[in-house]
C-alpha positions as CSV (number, residue, x, y, z in Angstrom):
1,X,27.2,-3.3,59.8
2,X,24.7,-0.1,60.0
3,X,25.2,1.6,62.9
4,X,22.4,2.5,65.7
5,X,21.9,6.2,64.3
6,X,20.9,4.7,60.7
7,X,18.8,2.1,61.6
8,X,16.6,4.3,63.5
9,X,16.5,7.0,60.5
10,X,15.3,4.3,58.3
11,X,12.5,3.2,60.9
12,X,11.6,7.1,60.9
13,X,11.9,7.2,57.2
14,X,9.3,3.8,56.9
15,X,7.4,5.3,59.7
16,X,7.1,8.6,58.0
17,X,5.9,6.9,54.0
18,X,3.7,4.9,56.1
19,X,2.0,8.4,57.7
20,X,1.3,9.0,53.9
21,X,-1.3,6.0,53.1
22,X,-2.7,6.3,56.3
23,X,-3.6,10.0,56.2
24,X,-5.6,9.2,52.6
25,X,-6.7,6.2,54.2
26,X,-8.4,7.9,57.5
27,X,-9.6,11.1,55.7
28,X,-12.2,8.7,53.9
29,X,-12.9,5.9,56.0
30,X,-12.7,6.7,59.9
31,X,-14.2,9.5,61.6
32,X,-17.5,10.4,64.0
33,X,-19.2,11.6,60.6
34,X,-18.1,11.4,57.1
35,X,-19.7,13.7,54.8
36,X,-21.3,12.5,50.9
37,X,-17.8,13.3,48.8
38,X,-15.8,14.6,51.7
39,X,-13.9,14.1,54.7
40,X,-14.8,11.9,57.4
41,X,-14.3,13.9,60.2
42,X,-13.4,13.8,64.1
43,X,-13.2,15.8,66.8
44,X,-10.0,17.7,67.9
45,X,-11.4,20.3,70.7
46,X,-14.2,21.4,72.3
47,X,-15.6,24.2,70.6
48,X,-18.4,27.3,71.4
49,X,-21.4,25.5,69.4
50,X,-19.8,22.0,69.7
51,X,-16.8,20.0,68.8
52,X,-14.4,21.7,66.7
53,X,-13.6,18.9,64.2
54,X,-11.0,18.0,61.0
55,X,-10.6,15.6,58.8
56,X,-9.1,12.3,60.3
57,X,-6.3,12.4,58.4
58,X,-5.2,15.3,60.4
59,X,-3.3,12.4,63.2
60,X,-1.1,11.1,60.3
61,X,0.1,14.8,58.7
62,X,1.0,16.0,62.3
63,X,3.0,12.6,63.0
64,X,4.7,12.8,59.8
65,X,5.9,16.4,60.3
66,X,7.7,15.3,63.2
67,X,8.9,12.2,61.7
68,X,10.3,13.7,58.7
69,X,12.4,15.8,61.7
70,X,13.8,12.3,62.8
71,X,14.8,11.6,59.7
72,X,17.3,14.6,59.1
73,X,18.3,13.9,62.6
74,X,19.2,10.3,61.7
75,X,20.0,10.4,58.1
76,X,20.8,14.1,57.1
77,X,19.1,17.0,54.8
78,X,19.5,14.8,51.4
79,X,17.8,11.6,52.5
80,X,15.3,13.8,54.9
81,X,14.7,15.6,50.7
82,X,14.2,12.0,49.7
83,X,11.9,11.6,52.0
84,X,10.0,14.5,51.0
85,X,9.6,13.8,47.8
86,X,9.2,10.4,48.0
87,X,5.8,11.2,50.6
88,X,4.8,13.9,47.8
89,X,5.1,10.7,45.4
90,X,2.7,8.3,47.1
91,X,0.5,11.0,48.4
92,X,-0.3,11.8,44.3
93,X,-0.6,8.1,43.5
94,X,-2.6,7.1,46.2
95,X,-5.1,9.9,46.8
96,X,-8.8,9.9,45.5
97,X,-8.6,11.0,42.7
98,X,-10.7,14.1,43.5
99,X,-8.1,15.0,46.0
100,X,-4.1,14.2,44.2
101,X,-3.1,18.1,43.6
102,X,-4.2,19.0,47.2
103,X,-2.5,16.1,48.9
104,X,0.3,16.4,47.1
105,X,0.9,19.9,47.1
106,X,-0.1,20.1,50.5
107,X,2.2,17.7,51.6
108,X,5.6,19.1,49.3
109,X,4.6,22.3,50.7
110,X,4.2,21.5,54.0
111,X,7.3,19.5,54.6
112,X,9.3,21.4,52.8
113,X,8.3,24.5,55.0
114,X,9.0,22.2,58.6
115,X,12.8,21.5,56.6
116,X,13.1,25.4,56.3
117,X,12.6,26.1,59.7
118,X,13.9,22.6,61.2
119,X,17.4,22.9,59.5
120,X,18.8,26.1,60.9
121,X,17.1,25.2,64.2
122,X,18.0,21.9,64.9
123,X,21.8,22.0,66.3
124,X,20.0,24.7,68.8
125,X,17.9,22.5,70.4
126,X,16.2,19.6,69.0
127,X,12.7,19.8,70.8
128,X,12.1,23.6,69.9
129,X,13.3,22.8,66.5
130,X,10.4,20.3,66.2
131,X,8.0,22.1,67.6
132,X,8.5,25.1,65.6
133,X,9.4,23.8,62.4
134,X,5.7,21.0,63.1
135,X,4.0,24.2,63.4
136,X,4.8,26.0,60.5
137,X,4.3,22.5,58.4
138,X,1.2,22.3,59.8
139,X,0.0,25.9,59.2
140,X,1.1,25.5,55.3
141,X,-0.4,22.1,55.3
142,X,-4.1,22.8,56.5
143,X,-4.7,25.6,54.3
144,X,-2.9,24.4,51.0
145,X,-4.9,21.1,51.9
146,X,-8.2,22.9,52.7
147,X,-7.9,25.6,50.0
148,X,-7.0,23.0,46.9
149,X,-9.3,19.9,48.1
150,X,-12.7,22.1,49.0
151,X,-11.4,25.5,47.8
152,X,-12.3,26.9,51.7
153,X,-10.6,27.2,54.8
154,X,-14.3,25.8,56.9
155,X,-11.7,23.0,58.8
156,X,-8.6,25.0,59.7
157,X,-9.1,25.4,63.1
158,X,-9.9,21.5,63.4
159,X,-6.9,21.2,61.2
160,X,-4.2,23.0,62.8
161,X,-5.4,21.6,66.5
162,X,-5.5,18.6,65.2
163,X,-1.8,18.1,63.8
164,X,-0.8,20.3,67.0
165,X,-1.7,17.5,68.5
166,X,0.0,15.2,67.1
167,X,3.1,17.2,67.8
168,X,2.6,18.4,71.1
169,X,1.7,14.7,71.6
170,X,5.5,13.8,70.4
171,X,7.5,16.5,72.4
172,X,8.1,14.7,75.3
173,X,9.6,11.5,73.2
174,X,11.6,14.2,71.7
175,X,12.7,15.4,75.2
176,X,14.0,11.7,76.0
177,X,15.5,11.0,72.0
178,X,17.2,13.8,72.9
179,X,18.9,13.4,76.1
180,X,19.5,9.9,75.2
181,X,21.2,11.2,72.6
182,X,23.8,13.2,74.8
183,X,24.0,10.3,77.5
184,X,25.1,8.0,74.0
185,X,27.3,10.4,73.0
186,X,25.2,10.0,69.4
187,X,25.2,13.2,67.0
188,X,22.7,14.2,64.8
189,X,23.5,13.8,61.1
């Protein structure tokens, strides 16, 4: 029988591919506008001439950086690489066309960057660890994304608030994971 830990790592794994075809999926179909061959875009923060805005798919990257986190909590570095690689994967196969080397660069990059900083931070204390290591993702993310897809960085205020978000959004579920972690007596992989 599978015990607790691993069943939740696999829900954060399938949660985390599922961030993947909903990112492409958003980023050309939901959003307050959605420009002729671009993003559709919403807005993250109130900005000095307006909304500062990003494409939608922004929601989706910043969850998956702090699900991929989950994963190496639950399942450990290797299957938190699988993971990565796998997201790289489907990002590539299901982009538009137009945008396959930015998502999926983006995304290895990205991930790859929140694992750096995650790793050595995680046994220290799991919601700084998130929040740092989301941050960095979501800093490499935005401008590999922007810079490859519409070779400018126009969104990457929207983009960075955006995903910030998303993981500021998550820290107090981290805050709880974790201390029901310690009142379980459950370890982190």
């Amino acid at each position: 029988m599978m015990n607790r830990t691993r069943i939740e790592g696999f829900i954060y794994l399938a949660a985390f591919i599922a961030c993947v075809p909903a990112a492409n999926w958003l980023i050309g179909n939901v959003g307050s506008v959605c420009i002729p061959k671009g993003p559709c875009l919403i807005p993250v923060a109130p900005g000095p001439n307006g909304a500062i805005t990003a494409p939608s798919g922004v929601l989706m990257i910043g969850a998956a950086l702090v699900l991929r986190d989950l994963v190496q909590r639950r399942l450990g570095k290797g299957w938190s690489v699988v993971a990565i690689a796998l997201g790289a994967a489907l990002s590539a196969f299901i982009a538009p066309p137009a945008l396959v080397i930015a998502s999926m660069m983006a995304f290895l990059l990205s991930e790859l960057a929140d694992f750096a900083v995650y790793t050595p931070l995680q046994r220290r204390g799991l919601v700084r660890a998130v929040l740092l290591s989301s941050l960095a993702g979501l800093a490499v993310d935005s401008v590999v994304f922007l810079y490859l897809a519409f070779g400018s960085l126009d969104y990457l205020a929207g983009q960075i608030i955006g995903k910030a978000w998303m993981v500021l959004l998550s820290l107090p579920l981290m805050q709880w994971l974790r201390k029901r972690d310690e009142r379980l007596g459950l370890l982190p992989a």
